[in-house]
C-alpha positions, 0 to 999 in steps of 0.5 A, spaced: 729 242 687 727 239 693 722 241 699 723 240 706 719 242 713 723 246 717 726 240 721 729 239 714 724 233 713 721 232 706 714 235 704 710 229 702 707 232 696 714 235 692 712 242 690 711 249 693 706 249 697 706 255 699 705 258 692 700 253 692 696 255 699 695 262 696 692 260 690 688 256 693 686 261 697 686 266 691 680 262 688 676 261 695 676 269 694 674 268 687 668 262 686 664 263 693 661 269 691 660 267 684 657 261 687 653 265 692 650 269 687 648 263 682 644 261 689 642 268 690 640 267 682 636 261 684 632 265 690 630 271 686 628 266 680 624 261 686 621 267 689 619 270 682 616 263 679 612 262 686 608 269 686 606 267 678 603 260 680 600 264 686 597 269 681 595 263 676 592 259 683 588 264 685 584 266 678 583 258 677 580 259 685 575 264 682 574 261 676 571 254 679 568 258 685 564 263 680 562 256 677 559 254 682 555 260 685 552 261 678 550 255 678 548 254 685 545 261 684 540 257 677 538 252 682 535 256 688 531 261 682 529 254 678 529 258 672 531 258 665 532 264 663 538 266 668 542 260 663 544 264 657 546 270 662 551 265 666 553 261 660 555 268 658 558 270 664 563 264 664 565 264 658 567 271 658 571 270 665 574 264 662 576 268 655 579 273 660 582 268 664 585 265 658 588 271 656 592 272 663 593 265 664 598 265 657 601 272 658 603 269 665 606 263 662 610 268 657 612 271 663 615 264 667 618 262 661 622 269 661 624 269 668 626 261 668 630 262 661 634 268 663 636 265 670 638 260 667 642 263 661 645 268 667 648 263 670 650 259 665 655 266 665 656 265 672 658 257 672 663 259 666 666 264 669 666 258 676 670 254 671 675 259 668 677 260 675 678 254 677 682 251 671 689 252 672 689 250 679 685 243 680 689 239 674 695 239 679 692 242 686 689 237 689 693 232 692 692 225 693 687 225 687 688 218 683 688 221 676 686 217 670 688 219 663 685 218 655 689 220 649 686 218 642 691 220 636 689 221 629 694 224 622 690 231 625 693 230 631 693 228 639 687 230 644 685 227 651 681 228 657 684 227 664 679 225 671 682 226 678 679 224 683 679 224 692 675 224 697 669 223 692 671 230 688 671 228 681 674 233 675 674 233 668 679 236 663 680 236 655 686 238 653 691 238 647 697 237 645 701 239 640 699 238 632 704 232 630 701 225 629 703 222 635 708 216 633 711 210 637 718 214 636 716 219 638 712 217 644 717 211 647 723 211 643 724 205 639 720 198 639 720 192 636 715 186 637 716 178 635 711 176 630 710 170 625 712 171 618 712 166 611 718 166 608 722 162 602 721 164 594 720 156 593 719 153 598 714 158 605 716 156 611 714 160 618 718 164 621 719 170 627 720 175 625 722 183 630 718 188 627 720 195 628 714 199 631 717 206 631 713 208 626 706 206 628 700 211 630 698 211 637 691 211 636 689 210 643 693 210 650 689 209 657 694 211 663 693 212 670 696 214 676 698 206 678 702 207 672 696 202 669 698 202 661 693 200 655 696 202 649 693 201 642 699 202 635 697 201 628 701 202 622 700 207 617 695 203 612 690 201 619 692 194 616 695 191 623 694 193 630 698 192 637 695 192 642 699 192 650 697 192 657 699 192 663 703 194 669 709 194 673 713 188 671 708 184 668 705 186 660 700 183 656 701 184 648 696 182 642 697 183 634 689 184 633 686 179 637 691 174 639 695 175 645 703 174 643 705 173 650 701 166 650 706 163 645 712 161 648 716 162 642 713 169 641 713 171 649 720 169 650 723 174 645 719 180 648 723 184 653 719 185 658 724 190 662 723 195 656 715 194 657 717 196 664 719 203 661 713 205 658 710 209 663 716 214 665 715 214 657 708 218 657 709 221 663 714 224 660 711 226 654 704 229 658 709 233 662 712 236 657 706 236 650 700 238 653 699 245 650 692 248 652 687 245 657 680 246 659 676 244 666 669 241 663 666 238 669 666 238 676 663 233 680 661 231 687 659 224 690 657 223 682 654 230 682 654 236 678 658 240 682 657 246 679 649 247 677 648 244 684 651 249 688 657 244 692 663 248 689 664 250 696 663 243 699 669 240 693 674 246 696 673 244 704 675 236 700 681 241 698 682 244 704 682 238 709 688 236 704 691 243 705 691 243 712 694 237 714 701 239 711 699 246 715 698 243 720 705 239 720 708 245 718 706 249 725 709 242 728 716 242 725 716 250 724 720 255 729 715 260 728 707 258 730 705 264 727 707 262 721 706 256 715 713 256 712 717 251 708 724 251 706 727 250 699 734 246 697 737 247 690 742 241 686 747 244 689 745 245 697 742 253 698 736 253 702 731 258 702 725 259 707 718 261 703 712 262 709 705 265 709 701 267 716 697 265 719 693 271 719 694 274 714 692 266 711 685 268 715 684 275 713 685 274 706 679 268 707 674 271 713 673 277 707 670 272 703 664 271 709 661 266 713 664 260 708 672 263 708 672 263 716 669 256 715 675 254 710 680 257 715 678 253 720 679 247 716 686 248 714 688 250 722 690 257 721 684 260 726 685 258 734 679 255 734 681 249 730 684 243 731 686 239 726 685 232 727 691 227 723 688 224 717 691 219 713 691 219 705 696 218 700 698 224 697 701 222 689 
């Protein structure tokens, strides 16, 4: 499936961008309100807080200026016999005081534990519902990926990154240990080996990997690779590094590459081939996935309330492909791309603008906002922007 503009010119980004316009308006409509009401969670709880610490303000006012009265009150009379009455006044208002003061404090802690218990919920269900759109929904995002295999099985953690967005996901792959063979094919590496019955010479010899435990495996979006093989015994350790055309290869701490005998017997075009081989294997393996964090500039974006700022990230993306869209397309209504099948049928899917800025001014003040980036209000312009999309 290939995706093309209207004037039959590729899609810098090869996928359905249309269907992916629609979920991304589709979780637009969802998170901001959950958003709006963490922050109006916050207020309430902000509002609540800061009428207690009025309440425990003022009876600490009264508590000190009634101090000073009744002792400005001894002076002025010069007698001793008001003494035990003041004391007596005072240590009843400071038992009193007291008192209210822990019942106040209860209080605080209540309202502060069950604004933060509530939107905990509400910042769960912000997770779950961008889950299944940001692992491939945003566009030009360097990914990085980190996999540990054990005889239980494999898991791993994705980050993206744009723009300054960043996003975390766990996932987990099938059950299976995940072997060399089943990673990558086959794969032998040379190494130095004492041979003879009377008489111990050193020579090379291949040794077939396939049977080796991937025990690690860091892969990125340069298709920079560092994988890590043992075998069975956890007794010997290979480790390969690289990208492109040029890998570096060590048995335990000793780099093979460095050895002329060695590293001649290493095919580096084989090498070459291994990160088709993994993103073969996260393309077809991943079997559940979990959105775990969300950050801004380095920022939780969650618990500091900036879901709203990583969608217009999204939507600056979004909308350079719109606006090239209206540039190509016949209709200036509509956002349309064409589908060509392996064996030449076209088909058009489009979404309008208006319906696009309906569905996005529902959501209030922030949706009309989005629009505007995304260039489906008359009133925006989109500017040309210049990123690379993977």
């Amino acid at each position: 499936m290939k995706y093309v503009y209207q004037d039959s010119t590729e899609l810098p980004v090869q996928r359905d961008f249309i269907e992916d316009l629609k979920s991304y308006i589709d979780i637009t409509a969802r998170v901001i309100p959950l958003e709006n009401s963490i922050i109006e969670l916050k207020c309430k709880n902000k509002e609540a807080l800061h009428e207690l610490n009025n309440r425990i303000a003022g009876m600490n006012i009264f508590e000190e200026k009634l101090s000073s009265l009744v002792n400005k009150l001894i002076k002025e009379i010069g007698t001793e016999d008001l003494v035990p009455c003041a004391d007596a006044i005072q240590i009843t208002c400071s038992e009193n005081f007291g008192r209210k003061h822990e019942i106040l404090e209860i209080e605080s802690r209540k309202i502060e534990n069950g604004t933060a218990q509530e939107c905990q919920k509400i910042e769960s269900k912000v997770l779950e519902v961008l889950n299944p759109f940001l692992i491939s929904g945003i566009y030009g995002a360097k990914k990085r990926f980190e996999l540990s295999s054990s005889i239980s099985g494999v898991s791993g953690e994705i980050e993206g990154s744009v723009s300054g967005l960043q996003y975390y996901y766990k996932l987990w792959f099938t059950e299976e240990p995940l072997t060399v063979e089943r990673l990558i094919d086959s794969l032998s590496l040379p190494g130095w080996t004492r041979t003879g019955i009377l008489r111990k010479e050193e020579k090379i010899k291949m040794q077939d990997l396939s049977e080796f435990l991937v025990s690690s495996l860091e892969y990125d979006s340069e298709k920079n690779i560092r994988l890590v093989l043992e075998n069975k015994k956890a007794n010997r350790k290979f480790r390969i590094e690289g990208s492109g055309l040029k890998y570096f290869v060590y048995e335990d701490d000793r780099e093979i590459t460095a050895d002329k005998e060695l590293g001649a017997l290493i095919d580096m075009k084989i090498l070459a081939k291994i990160p088709e081989k993994i993103q073969n294997y996260l393309r077809t393996n991943i079997r559940t996935y979990t959105l775990s964090k969300v950050l801004l500039d380095e920022e939780d974006a969650i618990s500091t309330n900036q879901i709203f700022d990583c969608l217009k990230v999204i939507a600056e993306q979004y909308g350079v492909i719109v606006h090239e869209c209206l540039t190509k397309g016949l209709n200036k209504e509509e956002i349309t791309i064409k589908m060509e099948e392996a064996d030449g049928t076209r088909t058009e899917k489009y979404i309008s603008k208006a319906e696009m800025y309906t569905r996005l001014s529902d959501v209030g003040s922030e949706g009309v906002e989005i629009a505007e980036i995304l260039g489906v209000d008359s009133r925006a312009q989109i500017k040309d922007s210049k990123y690379l999309i993977v």
